[in-house]
DSSP file (Angstrom, degrees, kcal/mol; ACC not computed):
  #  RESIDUE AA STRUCTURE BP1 BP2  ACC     N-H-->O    O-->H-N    N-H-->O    O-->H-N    TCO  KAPPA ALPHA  PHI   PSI    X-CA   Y-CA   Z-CA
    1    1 A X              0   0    0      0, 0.0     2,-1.0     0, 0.0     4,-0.0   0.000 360.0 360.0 360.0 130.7   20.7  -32.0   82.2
    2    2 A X     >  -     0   0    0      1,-0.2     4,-1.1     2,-0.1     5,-0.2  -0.647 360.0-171.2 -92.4  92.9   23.9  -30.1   82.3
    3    3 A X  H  > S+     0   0    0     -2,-1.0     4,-0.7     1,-0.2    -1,-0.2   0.600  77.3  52.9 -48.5 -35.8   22.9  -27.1   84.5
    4    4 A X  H >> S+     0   0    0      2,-0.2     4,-1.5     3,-0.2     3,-1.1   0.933 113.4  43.5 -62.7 -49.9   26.3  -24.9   83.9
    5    5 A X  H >> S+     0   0    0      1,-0.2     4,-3.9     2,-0.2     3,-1.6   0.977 110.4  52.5 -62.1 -50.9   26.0  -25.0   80.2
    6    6 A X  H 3X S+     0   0    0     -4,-1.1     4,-1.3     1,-0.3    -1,-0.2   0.751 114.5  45.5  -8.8 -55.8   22.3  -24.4   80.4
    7    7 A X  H <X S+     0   0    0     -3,-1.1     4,-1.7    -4,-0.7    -1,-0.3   0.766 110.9  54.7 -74.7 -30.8   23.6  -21.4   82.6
    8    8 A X  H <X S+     0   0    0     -3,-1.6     4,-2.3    -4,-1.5    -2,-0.2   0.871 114.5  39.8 -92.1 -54.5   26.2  -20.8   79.9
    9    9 A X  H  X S+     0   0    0     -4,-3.9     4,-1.4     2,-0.2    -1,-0.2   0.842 102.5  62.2 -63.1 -40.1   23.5  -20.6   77.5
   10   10 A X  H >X S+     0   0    0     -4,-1.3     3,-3.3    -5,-0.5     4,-1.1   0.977 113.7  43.1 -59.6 -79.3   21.0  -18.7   79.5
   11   11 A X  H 3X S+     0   0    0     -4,-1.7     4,-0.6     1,-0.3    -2,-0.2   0.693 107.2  55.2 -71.4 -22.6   24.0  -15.6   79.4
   12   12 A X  H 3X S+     0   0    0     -4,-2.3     4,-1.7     1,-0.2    -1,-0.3   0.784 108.9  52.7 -55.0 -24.9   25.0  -15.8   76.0
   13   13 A X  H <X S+     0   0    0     -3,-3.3     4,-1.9    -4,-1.4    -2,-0.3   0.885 110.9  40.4 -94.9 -35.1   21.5  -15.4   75.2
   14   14 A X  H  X S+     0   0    0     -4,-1.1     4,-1.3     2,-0.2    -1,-0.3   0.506 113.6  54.4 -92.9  -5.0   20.7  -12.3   77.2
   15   15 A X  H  X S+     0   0    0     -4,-0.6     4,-4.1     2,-0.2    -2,-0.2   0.872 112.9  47.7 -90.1 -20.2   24.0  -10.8   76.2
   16   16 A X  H  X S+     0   0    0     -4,-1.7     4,-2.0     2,-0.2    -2,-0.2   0.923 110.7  46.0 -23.8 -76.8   22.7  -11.6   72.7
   17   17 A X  H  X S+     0   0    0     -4,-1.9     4,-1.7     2,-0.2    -3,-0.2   0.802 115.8  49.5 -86.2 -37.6   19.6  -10.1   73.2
   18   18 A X  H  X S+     0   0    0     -4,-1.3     4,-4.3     2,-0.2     5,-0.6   0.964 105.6  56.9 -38.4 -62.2   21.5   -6.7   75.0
   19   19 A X  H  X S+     0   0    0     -4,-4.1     4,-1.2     2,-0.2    -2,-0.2   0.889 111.3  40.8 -43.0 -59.1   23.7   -6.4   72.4
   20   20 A X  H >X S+     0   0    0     -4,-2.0     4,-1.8     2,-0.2     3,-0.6   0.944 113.2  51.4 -14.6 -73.2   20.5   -6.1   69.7
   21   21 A X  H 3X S+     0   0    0     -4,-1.7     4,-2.8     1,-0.3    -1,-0.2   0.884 117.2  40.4 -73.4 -32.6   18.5   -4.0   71.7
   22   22 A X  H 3X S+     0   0    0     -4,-4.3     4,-0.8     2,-0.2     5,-0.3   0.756 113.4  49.9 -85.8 -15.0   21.9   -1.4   72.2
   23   23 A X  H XX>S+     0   0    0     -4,-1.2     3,-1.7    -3,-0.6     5,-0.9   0.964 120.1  46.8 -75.3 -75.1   23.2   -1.6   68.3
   24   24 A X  H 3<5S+     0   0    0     -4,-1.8     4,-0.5     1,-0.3    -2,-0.2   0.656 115.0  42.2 -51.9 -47.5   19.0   -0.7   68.1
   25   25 A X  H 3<5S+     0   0    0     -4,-2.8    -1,-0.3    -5,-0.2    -3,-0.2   0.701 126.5  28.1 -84.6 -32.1   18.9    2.2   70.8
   26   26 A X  H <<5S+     0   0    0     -3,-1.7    -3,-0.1    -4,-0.8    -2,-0.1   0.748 134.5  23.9-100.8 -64.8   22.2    4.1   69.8
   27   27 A X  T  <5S-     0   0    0     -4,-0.6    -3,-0.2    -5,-0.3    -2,-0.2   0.475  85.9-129.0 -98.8  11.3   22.6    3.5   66.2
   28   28 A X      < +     0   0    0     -5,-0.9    -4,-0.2    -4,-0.5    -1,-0.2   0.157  68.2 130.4  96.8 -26.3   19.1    2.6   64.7
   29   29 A X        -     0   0    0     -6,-0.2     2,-0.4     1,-0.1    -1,-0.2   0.100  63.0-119.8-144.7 149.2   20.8   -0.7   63.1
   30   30 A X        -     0   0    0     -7,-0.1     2,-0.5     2,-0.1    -1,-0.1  -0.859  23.2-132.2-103.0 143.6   19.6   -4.6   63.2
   31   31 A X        +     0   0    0     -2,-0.4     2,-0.5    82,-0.1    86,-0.1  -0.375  62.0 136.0 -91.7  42.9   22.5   -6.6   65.0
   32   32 A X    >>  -     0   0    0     -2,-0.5     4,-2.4    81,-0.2     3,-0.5  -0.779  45.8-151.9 -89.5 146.5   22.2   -9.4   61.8
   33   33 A X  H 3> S+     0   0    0     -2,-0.5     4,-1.1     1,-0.2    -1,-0.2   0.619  85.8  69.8 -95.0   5.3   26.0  -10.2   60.9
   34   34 A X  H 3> S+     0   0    0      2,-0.2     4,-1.2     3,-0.1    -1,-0.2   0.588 109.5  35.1 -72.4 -36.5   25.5  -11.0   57.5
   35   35 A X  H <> S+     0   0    0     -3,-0.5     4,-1.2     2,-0.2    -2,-0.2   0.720 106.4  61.0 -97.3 -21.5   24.7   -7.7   57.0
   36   36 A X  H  X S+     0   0    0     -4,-2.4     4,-1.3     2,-0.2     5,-0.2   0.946 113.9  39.5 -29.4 -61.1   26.8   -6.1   59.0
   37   37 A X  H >X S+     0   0    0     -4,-1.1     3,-2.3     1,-0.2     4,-2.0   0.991 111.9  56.4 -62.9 -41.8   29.8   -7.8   57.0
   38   38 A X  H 3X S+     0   0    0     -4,-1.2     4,-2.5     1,-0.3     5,-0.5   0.670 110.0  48.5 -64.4 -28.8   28.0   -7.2   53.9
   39   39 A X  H 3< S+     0   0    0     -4,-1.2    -1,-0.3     1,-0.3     4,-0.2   0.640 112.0  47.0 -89.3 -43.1   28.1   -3.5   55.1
   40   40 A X  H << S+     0   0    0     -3,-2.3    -1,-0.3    -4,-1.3    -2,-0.3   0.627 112.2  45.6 -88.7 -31.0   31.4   -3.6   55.9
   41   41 A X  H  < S+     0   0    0     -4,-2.0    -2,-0.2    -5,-0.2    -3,-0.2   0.924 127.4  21.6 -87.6 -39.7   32.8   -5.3   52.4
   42   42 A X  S >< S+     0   0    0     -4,-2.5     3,-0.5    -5,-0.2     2,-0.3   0.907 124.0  39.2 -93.2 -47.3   30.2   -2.6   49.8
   43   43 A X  G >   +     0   0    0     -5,-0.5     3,-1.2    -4,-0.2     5,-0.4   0.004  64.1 137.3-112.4  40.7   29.2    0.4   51.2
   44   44 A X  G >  S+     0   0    0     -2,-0.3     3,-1.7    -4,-0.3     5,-0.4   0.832  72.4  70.5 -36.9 -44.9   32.8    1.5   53.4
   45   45 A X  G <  S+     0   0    0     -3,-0.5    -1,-0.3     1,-0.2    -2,-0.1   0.733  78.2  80.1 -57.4 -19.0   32.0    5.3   51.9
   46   46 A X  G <  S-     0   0    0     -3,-1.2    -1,-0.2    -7,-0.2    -2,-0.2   0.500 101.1-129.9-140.1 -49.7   29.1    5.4   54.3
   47   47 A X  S X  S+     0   0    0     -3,-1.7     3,-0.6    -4,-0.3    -3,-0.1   0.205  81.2 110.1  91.9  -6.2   31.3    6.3   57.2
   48   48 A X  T 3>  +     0   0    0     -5,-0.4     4,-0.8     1,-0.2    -4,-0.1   0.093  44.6 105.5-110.4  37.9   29.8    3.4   59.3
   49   49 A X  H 3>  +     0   0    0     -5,-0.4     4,-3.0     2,-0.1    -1,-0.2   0.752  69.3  58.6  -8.9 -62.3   33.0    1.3   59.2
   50   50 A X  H <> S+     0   0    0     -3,-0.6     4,-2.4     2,-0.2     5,-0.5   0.972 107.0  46.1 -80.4 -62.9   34.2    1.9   62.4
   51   51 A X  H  > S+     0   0    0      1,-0.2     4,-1.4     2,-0.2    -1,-0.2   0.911 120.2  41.1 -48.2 -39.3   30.6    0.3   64.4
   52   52 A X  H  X S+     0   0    0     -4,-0.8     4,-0.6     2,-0.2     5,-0.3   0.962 115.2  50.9 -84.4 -27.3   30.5   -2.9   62.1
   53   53 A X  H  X S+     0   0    0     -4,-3.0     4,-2.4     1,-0.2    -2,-0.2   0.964 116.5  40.5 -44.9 -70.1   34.3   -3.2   62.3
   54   54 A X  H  < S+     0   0    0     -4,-2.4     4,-0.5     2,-0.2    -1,-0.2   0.789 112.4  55.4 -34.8 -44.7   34.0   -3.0   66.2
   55   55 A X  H >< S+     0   0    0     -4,-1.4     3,-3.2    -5,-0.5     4,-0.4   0.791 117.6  36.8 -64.8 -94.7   30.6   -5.4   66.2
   56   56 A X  H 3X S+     0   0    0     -4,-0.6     4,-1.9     1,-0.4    -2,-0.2   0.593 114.9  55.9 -32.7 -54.5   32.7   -8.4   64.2
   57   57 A X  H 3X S+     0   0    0     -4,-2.4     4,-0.7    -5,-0.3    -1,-0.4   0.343 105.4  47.7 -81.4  25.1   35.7   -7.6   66.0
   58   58 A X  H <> S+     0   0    0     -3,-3.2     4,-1.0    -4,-0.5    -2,-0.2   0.890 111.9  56.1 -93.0 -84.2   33.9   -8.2   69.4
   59   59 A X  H  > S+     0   0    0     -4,-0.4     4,-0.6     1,-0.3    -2,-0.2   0.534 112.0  35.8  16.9 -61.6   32.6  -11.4   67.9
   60   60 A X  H  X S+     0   0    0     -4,-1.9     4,-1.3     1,-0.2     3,-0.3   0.989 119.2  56.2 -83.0 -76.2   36.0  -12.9   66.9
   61   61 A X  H  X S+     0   0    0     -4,-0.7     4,-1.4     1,-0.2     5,-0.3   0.566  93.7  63.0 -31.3 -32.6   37.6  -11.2   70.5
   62   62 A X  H >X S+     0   0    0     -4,-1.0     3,-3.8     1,-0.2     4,-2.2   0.934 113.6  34.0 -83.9 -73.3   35.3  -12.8   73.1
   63   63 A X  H 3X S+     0   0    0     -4,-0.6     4,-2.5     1,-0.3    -1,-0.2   0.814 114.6  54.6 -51.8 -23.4   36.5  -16.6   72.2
   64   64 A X  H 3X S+     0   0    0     -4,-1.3     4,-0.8     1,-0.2    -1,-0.3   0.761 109.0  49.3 -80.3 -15.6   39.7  -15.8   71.4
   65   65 A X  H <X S+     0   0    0     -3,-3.8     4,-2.7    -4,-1.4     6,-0.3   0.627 109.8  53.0 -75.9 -23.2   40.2  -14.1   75.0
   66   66 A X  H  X>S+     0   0    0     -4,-2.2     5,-1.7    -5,-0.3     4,-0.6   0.995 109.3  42.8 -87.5 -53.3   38.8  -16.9   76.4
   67   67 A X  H ><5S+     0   0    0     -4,-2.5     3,-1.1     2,-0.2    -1,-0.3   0.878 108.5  66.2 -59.0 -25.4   41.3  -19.6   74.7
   68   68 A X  H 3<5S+     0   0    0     -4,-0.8    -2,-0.2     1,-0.2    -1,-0.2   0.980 105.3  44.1 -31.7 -72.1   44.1  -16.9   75.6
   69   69 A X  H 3<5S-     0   0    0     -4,-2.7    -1,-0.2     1,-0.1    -2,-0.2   0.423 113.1-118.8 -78.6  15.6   43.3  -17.6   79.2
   70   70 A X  T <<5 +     0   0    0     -3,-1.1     2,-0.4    -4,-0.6    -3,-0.2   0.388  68.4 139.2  81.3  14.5   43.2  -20.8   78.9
   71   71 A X      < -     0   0    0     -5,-1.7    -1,-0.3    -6,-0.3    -2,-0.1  -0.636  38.0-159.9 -93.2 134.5   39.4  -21.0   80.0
   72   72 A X    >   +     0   0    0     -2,-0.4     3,-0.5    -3,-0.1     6,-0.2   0.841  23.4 171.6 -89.8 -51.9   37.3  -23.5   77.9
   73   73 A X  T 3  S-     0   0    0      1,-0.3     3,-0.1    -7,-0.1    -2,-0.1   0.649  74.6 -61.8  58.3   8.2   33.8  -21.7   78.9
   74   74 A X  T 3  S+     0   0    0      1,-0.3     2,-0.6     2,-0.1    -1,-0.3   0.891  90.1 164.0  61.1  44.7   32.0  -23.6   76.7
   75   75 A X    X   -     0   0    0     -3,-0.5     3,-1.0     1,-0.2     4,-0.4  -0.926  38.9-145.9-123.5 135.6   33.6  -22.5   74.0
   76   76 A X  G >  S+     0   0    0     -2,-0.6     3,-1.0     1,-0.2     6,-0.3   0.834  92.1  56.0 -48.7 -53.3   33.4  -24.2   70.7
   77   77 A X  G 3  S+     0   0    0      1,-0.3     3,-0.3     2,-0.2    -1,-0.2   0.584  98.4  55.9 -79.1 -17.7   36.9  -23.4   69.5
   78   78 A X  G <  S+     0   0    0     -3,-1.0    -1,-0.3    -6,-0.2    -2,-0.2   0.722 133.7   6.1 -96.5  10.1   39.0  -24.8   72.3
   79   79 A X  S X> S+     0   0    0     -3,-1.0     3,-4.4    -4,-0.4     4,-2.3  -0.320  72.7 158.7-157.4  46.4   37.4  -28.6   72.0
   80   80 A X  T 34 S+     0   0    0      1,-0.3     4,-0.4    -3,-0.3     5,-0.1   0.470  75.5  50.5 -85.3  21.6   35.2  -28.1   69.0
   81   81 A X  T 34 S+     0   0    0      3,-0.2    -1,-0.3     2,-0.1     5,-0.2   0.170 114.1  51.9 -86.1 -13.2   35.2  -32.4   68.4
   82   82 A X  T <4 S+     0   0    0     -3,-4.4    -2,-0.2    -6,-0.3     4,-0.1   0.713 121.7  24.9-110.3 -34.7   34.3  -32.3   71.9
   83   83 A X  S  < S+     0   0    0     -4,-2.3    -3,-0.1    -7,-0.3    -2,-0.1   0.742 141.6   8.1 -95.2 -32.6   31.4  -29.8   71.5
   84   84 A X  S    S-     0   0    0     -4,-0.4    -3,-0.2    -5,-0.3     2,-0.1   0.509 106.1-109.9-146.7 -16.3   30.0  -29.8   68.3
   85   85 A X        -     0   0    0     -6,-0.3     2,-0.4    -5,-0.1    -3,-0.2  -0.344  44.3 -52.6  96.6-173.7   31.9  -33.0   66.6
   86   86 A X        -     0   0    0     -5,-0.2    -5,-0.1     1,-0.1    -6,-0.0  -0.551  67.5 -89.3 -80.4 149.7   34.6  -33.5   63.8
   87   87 A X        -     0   0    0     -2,-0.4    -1,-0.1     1,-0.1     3,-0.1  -0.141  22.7-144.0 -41.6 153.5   34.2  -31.9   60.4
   88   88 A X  S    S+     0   0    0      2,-0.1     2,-0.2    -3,-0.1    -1,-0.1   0.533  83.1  11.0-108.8  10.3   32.4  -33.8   57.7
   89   89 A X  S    S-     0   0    0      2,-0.0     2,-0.2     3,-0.0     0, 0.0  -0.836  84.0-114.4-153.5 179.3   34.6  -32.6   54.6
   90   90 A X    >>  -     0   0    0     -2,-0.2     3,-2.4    -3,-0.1     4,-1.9  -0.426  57.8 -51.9-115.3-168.0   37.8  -30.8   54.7
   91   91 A X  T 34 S+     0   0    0      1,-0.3    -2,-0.0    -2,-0.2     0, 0.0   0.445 130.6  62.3 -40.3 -22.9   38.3  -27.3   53.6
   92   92 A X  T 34 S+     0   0    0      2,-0.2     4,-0.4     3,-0.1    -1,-0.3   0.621 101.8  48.2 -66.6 -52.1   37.2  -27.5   50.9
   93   93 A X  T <> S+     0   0    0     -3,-2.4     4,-2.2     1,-0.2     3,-0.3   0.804 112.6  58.1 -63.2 -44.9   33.5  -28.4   52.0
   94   94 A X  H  X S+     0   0    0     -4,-1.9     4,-1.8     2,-0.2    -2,-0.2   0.748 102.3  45.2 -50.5 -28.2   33.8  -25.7   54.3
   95   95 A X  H  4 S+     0   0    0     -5,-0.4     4,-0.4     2,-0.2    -1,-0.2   0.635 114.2  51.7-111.4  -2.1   34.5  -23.2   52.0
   96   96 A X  H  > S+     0   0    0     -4,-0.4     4,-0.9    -3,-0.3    -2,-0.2   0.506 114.2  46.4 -65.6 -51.9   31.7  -24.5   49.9
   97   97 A X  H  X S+     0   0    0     -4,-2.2     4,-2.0     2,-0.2    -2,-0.2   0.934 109.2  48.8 -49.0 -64.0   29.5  -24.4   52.8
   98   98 A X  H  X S+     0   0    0     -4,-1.8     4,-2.4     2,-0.2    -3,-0.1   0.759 112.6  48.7 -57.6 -49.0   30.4  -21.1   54.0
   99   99 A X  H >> S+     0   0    0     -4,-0.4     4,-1.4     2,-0.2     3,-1.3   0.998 112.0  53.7 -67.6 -82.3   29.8  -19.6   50.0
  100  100 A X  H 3X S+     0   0    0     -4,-0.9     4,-3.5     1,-0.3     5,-0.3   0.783 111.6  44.2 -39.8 -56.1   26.3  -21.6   50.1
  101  101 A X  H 3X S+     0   0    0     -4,-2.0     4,-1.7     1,-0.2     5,-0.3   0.968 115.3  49.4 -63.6 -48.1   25.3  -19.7   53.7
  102  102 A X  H << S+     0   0    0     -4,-2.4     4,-0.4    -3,-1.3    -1,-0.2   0.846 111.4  42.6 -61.2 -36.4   26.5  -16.5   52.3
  103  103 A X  H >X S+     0   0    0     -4,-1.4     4,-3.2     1,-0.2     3,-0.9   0.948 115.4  59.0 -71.9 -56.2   24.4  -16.8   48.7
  104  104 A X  H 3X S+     0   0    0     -4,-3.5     4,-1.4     1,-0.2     6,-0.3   0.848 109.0  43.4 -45.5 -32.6   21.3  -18.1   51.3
  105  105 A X  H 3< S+     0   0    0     -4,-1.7     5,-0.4    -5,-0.3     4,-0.3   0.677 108.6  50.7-113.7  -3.8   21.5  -14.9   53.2
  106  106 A X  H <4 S+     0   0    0     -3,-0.9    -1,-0.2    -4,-0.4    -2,-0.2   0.798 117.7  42.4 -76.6 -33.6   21.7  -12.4   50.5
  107  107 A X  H  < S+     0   0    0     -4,-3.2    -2,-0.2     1,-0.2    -3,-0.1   0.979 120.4  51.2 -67.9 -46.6   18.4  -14.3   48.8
  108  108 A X  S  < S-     0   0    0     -4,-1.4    -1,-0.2    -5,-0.4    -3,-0.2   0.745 106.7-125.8 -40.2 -33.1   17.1  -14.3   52.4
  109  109 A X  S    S-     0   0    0     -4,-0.3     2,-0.2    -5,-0.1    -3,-0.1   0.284  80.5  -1.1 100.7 -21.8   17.6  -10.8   53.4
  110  110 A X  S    S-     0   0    0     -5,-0.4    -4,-0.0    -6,-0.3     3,-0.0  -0.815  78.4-100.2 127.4 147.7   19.7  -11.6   56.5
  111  111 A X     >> -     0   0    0     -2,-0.2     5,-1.3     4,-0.1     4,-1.2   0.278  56.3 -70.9 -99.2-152.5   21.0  -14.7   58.4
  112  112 A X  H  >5S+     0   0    0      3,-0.2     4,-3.3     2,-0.2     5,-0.2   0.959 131.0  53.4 -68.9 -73.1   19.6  -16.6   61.7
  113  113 A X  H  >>S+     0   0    0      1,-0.2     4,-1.1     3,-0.2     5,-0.9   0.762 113.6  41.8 -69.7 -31.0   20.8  -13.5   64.2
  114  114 A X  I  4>S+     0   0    0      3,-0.2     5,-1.4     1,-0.1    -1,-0.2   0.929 132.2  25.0 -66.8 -42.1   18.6  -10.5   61.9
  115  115 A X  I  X>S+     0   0    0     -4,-1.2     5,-1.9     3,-0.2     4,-0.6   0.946 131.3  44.4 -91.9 -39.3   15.4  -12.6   61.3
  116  116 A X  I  X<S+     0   0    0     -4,-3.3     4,-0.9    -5,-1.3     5,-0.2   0.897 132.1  13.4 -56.2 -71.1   16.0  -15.1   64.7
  117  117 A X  I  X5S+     0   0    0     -4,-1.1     4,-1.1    -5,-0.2    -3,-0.2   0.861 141.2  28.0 -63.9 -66.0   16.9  -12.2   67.2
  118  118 A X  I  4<S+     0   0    0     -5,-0.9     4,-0.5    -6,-0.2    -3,-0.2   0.761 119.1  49.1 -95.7 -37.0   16.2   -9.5   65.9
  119  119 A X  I ><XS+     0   0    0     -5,-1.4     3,-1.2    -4,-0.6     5,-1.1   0.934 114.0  49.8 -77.5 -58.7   13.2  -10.2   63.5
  120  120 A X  H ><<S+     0   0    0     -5,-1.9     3,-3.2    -4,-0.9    -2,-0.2   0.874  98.7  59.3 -43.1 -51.6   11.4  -12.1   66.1
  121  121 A X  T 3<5S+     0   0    0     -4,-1.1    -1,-0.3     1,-0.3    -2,-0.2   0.730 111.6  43.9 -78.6   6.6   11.6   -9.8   68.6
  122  122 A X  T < 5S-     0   0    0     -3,-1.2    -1,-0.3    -4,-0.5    -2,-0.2  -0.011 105.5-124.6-104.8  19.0    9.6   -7.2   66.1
  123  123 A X  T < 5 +     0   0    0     -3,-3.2     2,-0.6     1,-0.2    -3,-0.2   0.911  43.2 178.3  20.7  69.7    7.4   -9.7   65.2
  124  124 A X     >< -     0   0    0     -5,-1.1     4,-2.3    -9,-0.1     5,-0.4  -0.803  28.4-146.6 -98.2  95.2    8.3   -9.2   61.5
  125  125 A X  T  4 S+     0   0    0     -2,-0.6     4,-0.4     2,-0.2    -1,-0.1   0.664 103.2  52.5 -24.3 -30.7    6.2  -11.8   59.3
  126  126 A X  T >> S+     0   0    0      2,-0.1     3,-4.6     3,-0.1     4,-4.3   0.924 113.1  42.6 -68.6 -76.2    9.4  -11.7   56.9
  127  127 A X  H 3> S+     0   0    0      1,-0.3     4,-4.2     2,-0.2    -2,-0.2   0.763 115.4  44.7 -34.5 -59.0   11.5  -12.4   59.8
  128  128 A X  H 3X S+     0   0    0     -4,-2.3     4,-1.0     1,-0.2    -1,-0.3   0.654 116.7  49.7 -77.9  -3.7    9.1  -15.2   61.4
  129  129 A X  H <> S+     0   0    0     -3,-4.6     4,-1.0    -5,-0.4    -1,-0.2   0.643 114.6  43.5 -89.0 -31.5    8.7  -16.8   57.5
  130  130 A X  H  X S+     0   0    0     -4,-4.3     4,-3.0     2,-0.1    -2,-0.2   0.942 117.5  50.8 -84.2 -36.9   13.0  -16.8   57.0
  131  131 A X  H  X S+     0   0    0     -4,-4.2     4,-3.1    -5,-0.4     5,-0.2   0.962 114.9  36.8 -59.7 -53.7   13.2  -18.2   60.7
  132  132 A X  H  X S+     0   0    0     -4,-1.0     4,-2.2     2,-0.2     5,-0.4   0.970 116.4  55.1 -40.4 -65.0   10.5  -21.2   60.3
  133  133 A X  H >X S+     0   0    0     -4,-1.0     4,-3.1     1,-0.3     3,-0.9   0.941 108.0  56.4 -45.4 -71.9   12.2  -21.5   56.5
  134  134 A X  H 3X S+     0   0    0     -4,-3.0     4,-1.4     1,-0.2    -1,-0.3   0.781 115.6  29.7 -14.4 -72.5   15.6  -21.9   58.8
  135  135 A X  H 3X S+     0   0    0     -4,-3.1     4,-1.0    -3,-0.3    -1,-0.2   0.477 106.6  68.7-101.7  -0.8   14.6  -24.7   60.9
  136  136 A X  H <X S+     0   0    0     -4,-2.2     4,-3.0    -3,-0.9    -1,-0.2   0.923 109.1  44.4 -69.1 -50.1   12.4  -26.5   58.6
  137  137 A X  H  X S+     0   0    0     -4,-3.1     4,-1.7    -5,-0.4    -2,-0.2   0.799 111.0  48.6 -54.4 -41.1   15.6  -27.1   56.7
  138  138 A X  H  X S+     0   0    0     -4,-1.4     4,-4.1     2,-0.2     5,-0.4   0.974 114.5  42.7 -60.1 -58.9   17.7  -28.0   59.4
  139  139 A X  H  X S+     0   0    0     -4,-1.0     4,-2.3     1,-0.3    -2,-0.2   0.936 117.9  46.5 -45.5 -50.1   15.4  -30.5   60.9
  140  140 A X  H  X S+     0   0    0     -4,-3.0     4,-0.9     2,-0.2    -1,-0.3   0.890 116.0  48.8 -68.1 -28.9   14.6  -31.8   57.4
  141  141 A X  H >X S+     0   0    0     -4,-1.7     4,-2.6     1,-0.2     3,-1.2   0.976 111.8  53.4 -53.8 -63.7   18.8  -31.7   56.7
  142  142 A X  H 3X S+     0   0    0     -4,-4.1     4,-3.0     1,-0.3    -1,-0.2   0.818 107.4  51.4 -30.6 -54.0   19.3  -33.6   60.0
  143  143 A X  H 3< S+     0   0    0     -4,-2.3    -1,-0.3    -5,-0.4    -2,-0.2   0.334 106.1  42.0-105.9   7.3   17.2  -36.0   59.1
  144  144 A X  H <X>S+     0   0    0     -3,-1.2     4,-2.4    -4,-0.9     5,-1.1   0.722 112.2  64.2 -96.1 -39.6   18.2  -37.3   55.7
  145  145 A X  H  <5S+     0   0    0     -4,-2.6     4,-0.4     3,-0.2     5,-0.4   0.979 115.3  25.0 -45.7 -65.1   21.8  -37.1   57.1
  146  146 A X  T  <5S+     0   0    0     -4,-3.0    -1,-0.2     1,-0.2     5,-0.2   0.660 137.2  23.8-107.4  14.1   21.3  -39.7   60.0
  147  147 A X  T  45S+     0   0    0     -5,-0.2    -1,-0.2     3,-0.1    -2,-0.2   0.652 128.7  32.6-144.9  16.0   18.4  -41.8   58.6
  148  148 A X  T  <5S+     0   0    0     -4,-2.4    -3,-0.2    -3,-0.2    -2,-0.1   0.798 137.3  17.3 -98.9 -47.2   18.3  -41.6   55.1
  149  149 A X  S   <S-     0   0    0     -5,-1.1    -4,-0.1    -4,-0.4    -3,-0.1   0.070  94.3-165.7 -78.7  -4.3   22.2  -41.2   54.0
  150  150 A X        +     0   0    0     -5,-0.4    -1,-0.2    -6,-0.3    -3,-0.1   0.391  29.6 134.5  13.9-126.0   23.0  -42.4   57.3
  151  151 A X  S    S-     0   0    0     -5,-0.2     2,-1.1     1,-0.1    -1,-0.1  -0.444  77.4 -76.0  89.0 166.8   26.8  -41.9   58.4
  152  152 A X              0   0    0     -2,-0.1    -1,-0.1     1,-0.1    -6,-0.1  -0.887 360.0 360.0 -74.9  70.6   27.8  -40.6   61.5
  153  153 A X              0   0    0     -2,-1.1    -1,-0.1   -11,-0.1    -7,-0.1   0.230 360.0 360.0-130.5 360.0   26.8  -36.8   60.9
């Protein structure tokens, strides 16, 4: 067991779970970023630009600081072949991917962090039905990639 990542993880998750509970306590808002963007791309007249701008661009900022200073941190993006593996398509699959996640979380409601994080910790029956739905999928994805379709995935 690697205890620093473990640790790594252990603080990501409670700054995770800060962040929620302080987007909840000043501005009333569920921290999911799927609607956040969504938030940011339709309803701009709203006036509440400026908080989802700021949320995403925290997002993007924390990893990008981190490769800036040349600190790895566990962070996906300076070794992500090292961490997480190679791609399995090229851009193309990605951007295919990406489209697919985005149409899933409009039918959904909201992505992994509004029903995982946020939806869980309000014991929302939607929330704890899209989360389940979530990892039924993966596990069942996982597991026609490396023993039915086999490959290297």
């Amino acid at each position: 067991m690697d205890v620093t990542a473990s640790l790594h993880g252990l603080i990501g998750g409670i700054l995770i779970g800060l962040s929620a509970v302080w987007l909840m306590a000043t501005l009333g808002r569920i921290a999911g970023i799927s609607g956040i963007l969504s938030g940011l791309l339709t309803r701009s007249s709203q006036g509440d630009s400026a908080w989802r701008l700021t949320f995403l661009l925290g997002l993007i900022s924390g990893p990008l600081l981190l490769m800036l200073l040349g600190s790895d941190l566990g962070n996906v993006a300076s070794a992500p072949a090292k961490v997480i593996g190679e791609p399995v398509g090229g851009v193309g699959i990605m951007l295919l991917a990406g489209l697919l996640v985005g149409v899933g979380t409009g039918i959904g409601g909201g992505c992994t962090s509004g029903h995982g994080v946020c939806g869980l910790a309000r014991v929302s029956t939607r929330s704890i039905v899209a989360t389940l739905t979530f990892l039924l999928v993966a596990i069942i994805t996982v597991y026609l990639m490396r023993h039915v379709i086999g490959g290297d995935v």
